[in-house]
N, C-alpha and C positions, 0 to 999 in steps of 0.2 A: 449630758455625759453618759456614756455606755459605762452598765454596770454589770449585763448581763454575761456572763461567764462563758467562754468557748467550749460548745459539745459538739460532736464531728456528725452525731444523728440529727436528722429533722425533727423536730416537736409539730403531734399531729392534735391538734385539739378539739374535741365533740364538746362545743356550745350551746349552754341548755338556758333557756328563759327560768327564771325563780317569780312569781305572782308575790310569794311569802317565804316565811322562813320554812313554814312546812311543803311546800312546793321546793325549796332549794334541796331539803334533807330529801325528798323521793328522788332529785336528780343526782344526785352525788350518790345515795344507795344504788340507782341503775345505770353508773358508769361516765356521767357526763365529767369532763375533763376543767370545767369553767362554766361558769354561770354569770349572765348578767340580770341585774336588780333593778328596780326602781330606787331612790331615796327619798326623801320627805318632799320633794320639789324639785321642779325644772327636768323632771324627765316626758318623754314623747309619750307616755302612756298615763294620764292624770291618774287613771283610778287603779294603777300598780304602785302606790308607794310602801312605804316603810319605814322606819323611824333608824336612826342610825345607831343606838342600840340591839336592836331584832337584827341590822347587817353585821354589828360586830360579833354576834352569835351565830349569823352562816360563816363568818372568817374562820373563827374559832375554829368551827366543824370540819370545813371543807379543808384547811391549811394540812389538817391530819392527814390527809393522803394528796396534798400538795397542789388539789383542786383550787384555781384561779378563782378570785370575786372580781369583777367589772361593774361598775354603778353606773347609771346612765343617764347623764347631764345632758340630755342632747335637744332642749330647747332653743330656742332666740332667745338673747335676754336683754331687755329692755334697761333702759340706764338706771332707772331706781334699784334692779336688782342688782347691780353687779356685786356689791358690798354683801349682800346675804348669801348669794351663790359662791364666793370664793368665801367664805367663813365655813357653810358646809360642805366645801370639795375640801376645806381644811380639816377639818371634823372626821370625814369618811378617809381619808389619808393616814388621820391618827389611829383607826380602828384597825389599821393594813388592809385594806383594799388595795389591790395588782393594781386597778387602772383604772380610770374615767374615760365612757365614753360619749365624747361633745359633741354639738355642729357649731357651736357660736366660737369663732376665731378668740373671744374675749379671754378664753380660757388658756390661749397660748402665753398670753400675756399676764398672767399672775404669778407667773416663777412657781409652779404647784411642784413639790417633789412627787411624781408619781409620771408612770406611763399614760400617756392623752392619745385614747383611741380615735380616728375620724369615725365619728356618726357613719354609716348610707344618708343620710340628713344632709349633708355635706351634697351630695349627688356625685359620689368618685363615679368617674362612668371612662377618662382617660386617661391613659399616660403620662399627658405633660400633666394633668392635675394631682394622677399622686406620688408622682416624684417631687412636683414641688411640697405636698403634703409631708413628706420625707424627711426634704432637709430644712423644711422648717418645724421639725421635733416631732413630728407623731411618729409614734413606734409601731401602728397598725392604722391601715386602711381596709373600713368596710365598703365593700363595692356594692353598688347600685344592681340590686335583682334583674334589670332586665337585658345584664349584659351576653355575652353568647363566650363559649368555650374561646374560640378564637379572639377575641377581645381581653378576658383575663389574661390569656398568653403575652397577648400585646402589653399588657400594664407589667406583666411578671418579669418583662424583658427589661421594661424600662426603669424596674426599680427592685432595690433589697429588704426593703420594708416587708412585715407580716403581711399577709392578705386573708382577710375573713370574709366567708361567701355566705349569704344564704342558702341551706338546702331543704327547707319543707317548712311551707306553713304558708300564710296568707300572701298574699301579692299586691304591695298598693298600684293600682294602674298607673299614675301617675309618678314620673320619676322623682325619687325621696327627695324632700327639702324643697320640691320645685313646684308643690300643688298647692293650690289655694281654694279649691272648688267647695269644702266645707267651709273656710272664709266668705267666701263670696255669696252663702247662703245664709250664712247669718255669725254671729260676734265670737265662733269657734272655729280655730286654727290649729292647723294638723304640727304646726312649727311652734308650737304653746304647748302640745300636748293632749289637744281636746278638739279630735277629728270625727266630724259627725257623720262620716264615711257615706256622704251623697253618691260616691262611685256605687253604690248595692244599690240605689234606686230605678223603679220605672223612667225611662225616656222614649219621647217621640226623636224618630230622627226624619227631619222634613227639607223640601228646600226653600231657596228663597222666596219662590212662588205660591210656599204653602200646601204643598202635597205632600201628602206623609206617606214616607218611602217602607218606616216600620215605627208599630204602634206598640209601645205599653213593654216595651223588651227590657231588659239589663245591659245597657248595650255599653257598659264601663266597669261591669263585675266581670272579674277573670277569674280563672280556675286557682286553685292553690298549688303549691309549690312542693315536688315529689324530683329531688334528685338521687334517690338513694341506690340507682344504678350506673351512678357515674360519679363515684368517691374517688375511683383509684384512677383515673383522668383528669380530675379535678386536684390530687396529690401531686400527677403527674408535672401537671400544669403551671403549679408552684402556691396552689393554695393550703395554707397549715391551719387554720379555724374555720369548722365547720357549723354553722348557727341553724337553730332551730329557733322560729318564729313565735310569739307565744305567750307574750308577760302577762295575757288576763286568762291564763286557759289554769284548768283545776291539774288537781295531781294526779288523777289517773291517766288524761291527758298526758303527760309529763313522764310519769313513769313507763307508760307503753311503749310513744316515740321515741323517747331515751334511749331506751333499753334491746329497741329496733333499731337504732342508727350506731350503736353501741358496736352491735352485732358487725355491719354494715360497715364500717370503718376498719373494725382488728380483721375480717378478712381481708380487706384492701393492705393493710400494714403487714401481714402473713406473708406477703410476695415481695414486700419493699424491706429488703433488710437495711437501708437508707434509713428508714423512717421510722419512729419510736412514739408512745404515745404521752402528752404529756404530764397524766399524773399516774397514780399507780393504784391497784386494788383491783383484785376481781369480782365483781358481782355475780351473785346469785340470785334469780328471781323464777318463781313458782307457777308460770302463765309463758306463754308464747305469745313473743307482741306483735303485734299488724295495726300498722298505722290506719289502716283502711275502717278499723272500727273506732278508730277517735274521729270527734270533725275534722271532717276536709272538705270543700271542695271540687272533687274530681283530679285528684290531686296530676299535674302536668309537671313538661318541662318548661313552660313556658318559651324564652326564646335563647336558650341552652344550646342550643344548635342551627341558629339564625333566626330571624324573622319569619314567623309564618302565620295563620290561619289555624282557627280551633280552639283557642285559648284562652277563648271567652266563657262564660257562661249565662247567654240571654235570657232563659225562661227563668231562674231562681239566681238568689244570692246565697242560697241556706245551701248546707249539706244535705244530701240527700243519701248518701251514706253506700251500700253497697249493693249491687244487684242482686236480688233474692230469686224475681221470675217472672209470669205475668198469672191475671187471674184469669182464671177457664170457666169460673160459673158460679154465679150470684143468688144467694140465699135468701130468706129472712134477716137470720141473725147471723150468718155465717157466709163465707165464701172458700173457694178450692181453687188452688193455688200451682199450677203448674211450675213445681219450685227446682232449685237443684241444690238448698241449703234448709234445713229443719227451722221454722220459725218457732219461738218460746213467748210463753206468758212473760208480759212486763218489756219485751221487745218493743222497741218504736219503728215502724214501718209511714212511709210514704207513696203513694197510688201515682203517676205521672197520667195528669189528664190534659192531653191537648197540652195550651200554652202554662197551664197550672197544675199544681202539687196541691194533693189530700193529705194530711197529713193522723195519724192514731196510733194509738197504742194496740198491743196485742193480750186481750184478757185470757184465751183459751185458743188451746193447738194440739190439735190430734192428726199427727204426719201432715197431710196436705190442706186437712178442713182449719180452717181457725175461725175464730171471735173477734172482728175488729170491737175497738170501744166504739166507732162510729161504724154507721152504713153509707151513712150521703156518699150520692156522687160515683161510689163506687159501682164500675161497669166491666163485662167482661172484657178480655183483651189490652189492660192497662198494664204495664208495666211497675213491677212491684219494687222496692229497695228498703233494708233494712238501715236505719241512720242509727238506731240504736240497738247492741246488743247485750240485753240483760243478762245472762250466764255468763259474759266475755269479762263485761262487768266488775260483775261478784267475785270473777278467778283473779282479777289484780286487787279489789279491794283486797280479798280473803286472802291472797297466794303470799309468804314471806318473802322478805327480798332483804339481802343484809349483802355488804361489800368487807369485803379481809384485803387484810395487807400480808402479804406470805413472809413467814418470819423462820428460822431457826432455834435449836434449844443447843445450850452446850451445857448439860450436869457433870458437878466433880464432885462428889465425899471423897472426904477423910475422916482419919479417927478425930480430927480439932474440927468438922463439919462441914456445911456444904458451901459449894459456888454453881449458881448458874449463869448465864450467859446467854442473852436473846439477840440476836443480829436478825434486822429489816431488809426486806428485799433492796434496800437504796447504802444498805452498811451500816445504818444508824443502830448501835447498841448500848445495850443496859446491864447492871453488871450488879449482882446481889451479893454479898457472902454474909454467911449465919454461922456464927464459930458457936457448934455447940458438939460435947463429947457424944461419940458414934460407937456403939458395940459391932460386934461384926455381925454379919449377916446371917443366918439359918442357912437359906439358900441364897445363893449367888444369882441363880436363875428367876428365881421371884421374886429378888428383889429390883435387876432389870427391869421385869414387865411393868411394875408397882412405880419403877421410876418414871418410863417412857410414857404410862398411861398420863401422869402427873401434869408432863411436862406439855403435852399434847395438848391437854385443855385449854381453849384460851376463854371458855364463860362467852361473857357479851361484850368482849374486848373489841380492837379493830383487827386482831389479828388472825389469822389461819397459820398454826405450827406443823410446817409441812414437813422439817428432818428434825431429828433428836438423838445427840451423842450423846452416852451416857458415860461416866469413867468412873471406877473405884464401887464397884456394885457389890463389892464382896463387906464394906460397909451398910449400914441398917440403919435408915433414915426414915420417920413415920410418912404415909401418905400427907397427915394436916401440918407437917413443915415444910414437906415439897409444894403443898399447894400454899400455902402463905407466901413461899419465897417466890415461887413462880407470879402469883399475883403481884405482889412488890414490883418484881421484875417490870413485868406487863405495861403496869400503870407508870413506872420510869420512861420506858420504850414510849409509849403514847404521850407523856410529857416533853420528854426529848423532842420527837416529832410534830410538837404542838409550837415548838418554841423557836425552831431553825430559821431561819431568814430563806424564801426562797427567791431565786433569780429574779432581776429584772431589767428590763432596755429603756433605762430613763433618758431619754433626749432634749438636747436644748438644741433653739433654733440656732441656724450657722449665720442667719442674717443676711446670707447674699442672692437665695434663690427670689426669683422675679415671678409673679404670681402669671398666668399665660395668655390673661387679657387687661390690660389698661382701665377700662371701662366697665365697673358693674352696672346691671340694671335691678331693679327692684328686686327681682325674685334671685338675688342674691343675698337675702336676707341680716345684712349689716342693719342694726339696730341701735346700735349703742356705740361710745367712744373708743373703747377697747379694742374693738372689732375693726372700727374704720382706721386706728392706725396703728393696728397687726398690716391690716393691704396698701396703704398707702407706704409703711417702711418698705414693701416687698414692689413696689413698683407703681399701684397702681393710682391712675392720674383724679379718676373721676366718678365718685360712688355717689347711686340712688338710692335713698331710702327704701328701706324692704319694704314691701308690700303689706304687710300687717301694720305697716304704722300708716296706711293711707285709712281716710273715711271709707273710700268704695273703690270697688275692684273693675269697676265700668269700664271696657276697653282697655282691659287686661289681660295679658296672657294669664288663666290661673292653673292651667295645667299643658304640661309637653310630657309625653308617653310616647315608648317603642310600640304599644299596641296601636292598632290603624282600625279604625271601623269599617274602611273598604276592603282594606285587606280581609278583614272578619267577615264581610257579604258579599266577598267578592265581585267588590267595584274598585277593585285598586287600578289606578292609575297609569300606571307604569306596565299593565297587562290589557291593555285595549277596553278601559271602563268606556260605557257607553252615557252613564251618568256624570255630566258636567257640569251641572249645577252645582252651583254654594250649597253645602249642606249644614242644617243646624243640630242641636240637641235641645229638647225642650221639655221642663218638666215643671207643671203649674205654672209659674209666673216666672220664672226661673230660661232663658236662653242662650248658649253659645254659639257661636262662630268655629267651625270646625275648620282647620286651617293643615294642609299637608305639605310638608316637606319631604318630595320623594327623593332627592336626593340620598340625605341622611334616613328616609324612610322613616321618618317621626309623624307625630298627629298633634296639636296642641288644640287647646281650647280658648275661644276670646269670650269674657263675659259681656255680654249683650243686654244682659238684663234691664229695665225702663229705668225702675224704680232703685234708688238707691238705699245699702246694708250699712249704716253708722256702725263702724268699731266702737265697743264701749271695754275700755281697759279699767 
């Protein structure tokens, strides 16, 4: 059932990752619009939970300036759990939580009152897939990172549903919900929640004759995700949630990116008088952020703009943080730095040697000469990057950041006393009166200023009093009952605003749309009863068991990705490769089957491995 109410603007929303409740409060202080959470269980990030008290505590907080909570259910859930995962999607409902976001179909089927976001878990990557997502009840569709401009279009066309994109943060190579490669390595599953993220590791890639084509690389770590020059495209487009990546990263983290995409968005809304943001409050914060000095990296567009080349990164997994310069001449204890940025004591710097990263701290720096904490290794001519900056640091730990809600003052004396009057930027007011006898005034004039100063204050409230009428000044009212009433006032307005119901787009399934294939296969991830007849009412004839419920993943597809290793060495296929051999991946005992679809331009992985991985549930 639609409950959400008709506004004629678009609602634009900056999506922030919350770790905790104090990660949630720096993203709500620096602007973010909605926040998704982990809760006690069944989320894709094991070691982000939270107990659902600590989330009824972000509600609380965030509801104040109309800021969204999303919890994230987006496991496979095994038939033992069904009963405990719908007890607390009941639980996290009653605390008001905006929405759950699933991949397990199970969840359609419990009649849950709330908004049920599609996971990327899900892998939305088409048209027909989230239209049928659509009209069978979800109210938002997260789409798969490795989609391209012109493909969102495509889904925007095909459907009215919300759409939330990823814009900055890590990139799983493999399309969400569709990898099993940390499976396949041992009894942790990315579709559990506990992904041992094998894509960051060393691989041989050889062929079937055993010549190794490239040795000891990263050749399944991709760069991190940097869209933040292409918000008002992405608006354009028809996407209104904007997600930042990010459930185990800390608060400074948090608050910088925030506070940069913050930025980043209300210019792009500047030019769309269409579009409006969806909560309210202005932040203030005491640092200028730059994503560039939190991890990243190498932050890309990945394939934002089609399929290309570059978008790897083979020598490291790790950040490596920002180019500083290279070194010109090696010391004892010191080195000199042909830099074009001041490096600082307490800096973390990395050396780029050949195929490997040095990595140390900075103890001492004077302009160009510095003190690494190590010397090994370091040679002239390396290439220097700063991953960590200590002063950048200290200025968001140290800097205050506090968000207002812009409010109004309306004061009345009379000779029987006063009324004030606070009206919210959204109209929400509060309404005090203190009947107490008033002499007249001395001055007229002073006792304006004494009112206006009064009324101005709002303390540690949520609000910023940006006008103040004043009426009847020729009355004499002390400064400590203006401010009593005012605070009254205040703490009404903030109650008021804590207690509203805001909007929401509850959907139930319509029951007719036909899911767009007959036939799931394993990495379809149907697990449980729930799930197998959500797809079976919707059409489909004939479901294999997911993949996590097998013993071993032996001659299994456990991973399809838009990244292409040829394309990345420029052996793709489709451009006159001269290499046509079977190619594998290999790392210790560990082999796949690299297999191309040029067509669709995809790459998947077959596990090849001897020895078989027992699931132990």
């Amino acid at each position: 059932m639609m409950t959400m109410m008709h506004n004629e603007k678009q609602k634009i929303e900056l999506l922030s990752p919350a770790r905790d409740y104090n990660a949630a409060i720096a993203a709500i202080e620096c602007g973010a619009d909605a926040l998704y959470i982990g809760a006690e269980g069944f989320g894709a990030r094991r070691a982000a939970t939270n107990s659902t008290a600590d989330i009824a505590r972000v509600v609380d907080y965030a509801h104040l300036y109309g800021v969204r909570v999303y919890v994230t259910l987006n496991t496979i859930l095994y038939e033992s759990e069904l009963q405990r995962a719908e007890r607390l999607a009941r639980d996290l409902i009653a605390v008001g939580v905006d929405a759950l976001i699933v991949q397990d179909m199970a969840y359609r089927r419990m009649n849950l009152p709330v908004e049920l976001h599609a996971s990327t878990q899900v892998c939305n990557m088409t048209p027909e897939g989230a239209h049928f997502l659509e009209r069978s009840g979800f109210s938002r569709v997260i789409l798969e990172r490795a989609l391209s401009l012109d493909e969102i279009k495509d889904i925007r066309r095909a459907t009215t549903v919300d759409l939330e994109c990823f814009i900055h943060g890590a990139i799983c190579v493999g399309h969400s919900g569709r990898c099993y490669l940390s499976r396949s390595q041992s009894t942790r599953s990315g579709n559990r929640g506990e992904c041992s993220q094998p894509c960051r590791l060393t691989y041989d890639l050889v062929t079937a004759g055993g010549e190794k084509i490239m040795e000891g690389k990263h050749l399944l770590s991709v760069k991190d995700f940097d869209l933040s020059q292409r918000i008002g495209q992405m608006i354009d487009a028809g996407v209104m949630s904007f997600k930042i990546e990010g459930r185990l990263k800390d608060d400074n983290y948090i608050k910088n990116v925030v506070s940069y995409y913050r930025q980043k968005i209300d210019e792009a809304l500047a030019t769309r008088p269409w579009c409006e943001r969806l909560s309210v409050g202005t932040s203030t914060i005491e640092f200028t952020p730059d994503p560039k000095k939190s991890f990243t990296r190498d932050g890309g567009e990945y394939m934002f703009l089609g399929k290309r080349a570059g978008v790897a990164s083979l020598n490291t997994p790790k950040a490596i943080g920002e180019y500083v310069g290279s070194v010109a001449k090696v010391g004892k204890r010191d080195i000199t730095i042909i830099s074009r940025v001041a490096l600082n004591p307490g800096d973390g710097v990395c050396f780029i040697a050949g195929d490997g990263i040095i990595g140390t701290n900075i103890n001492r720096a004077e302009g160009n000469i510095v003190e690494p904490n190590r010397m090994e290794g370091i040679k002239p001519g390396m290439e220097v990057y700063r991953n960590y900056d200590h002063r950048f640091t200290q200025s968001i730990e140290r800097g205050r950041i506090r968000r207002t809600i812009d409010a109004r003052a309306h004061l009345r004396m009379t000779q029987r006393g006063v009324e004030v009057r606070f009206v919210d930027c959204e109209g929400i007011e509060a309404v005090v009166v203190r009947e107490v006898a008033l002499d007249r005034a001395k001055s007229s004039e002073k006792m304006r200023a004494v009112a206006v100063e009064q009324m101005t204050k709002s303390g540690e409230s949520i609000f910023l009093i940006r006008d103040v009428v004043v009426e009847g000044e020729e009355w004499f009212a002390t400064a400590k009952l203006l401010a009593e009433v005012r605070r009254e006032a205040l703490a009404m307005l903030a109650s008021k605003r804590a207690s509203r119901q805001l909007t929401h787009d509850i959907r139930s399934d319509d029951g007719t749309a036909r899911y767009p294939l007959t036939r799931l296969t394993p990495q379809h991830n149907v697990v449980n009863s729930l799930a197998r007849k959500f797809y079976t009412d919707h059409g489909v004839e004939h479901i294999v068991d997911g993949l996590d419920t097998w013993s071993s993943t032996h001659g299994e597809r456990v991973m399809e990705s838009s990244y292409c290793i040829r394309r990345e060495i420029g052996e793709c296929l489709n451009r006159g490769s001269k290499l046509r051999d079977t190619l594998y991946l290999e790392h210790d005992r560990y082999r796949y089957r690299l297999e191309f679809n040029c067509r669709e331009c995809r790459m998947s992985l077959i596990d090849c491995t001897t020895n078989d991985i027992t699931r132990q549930r």
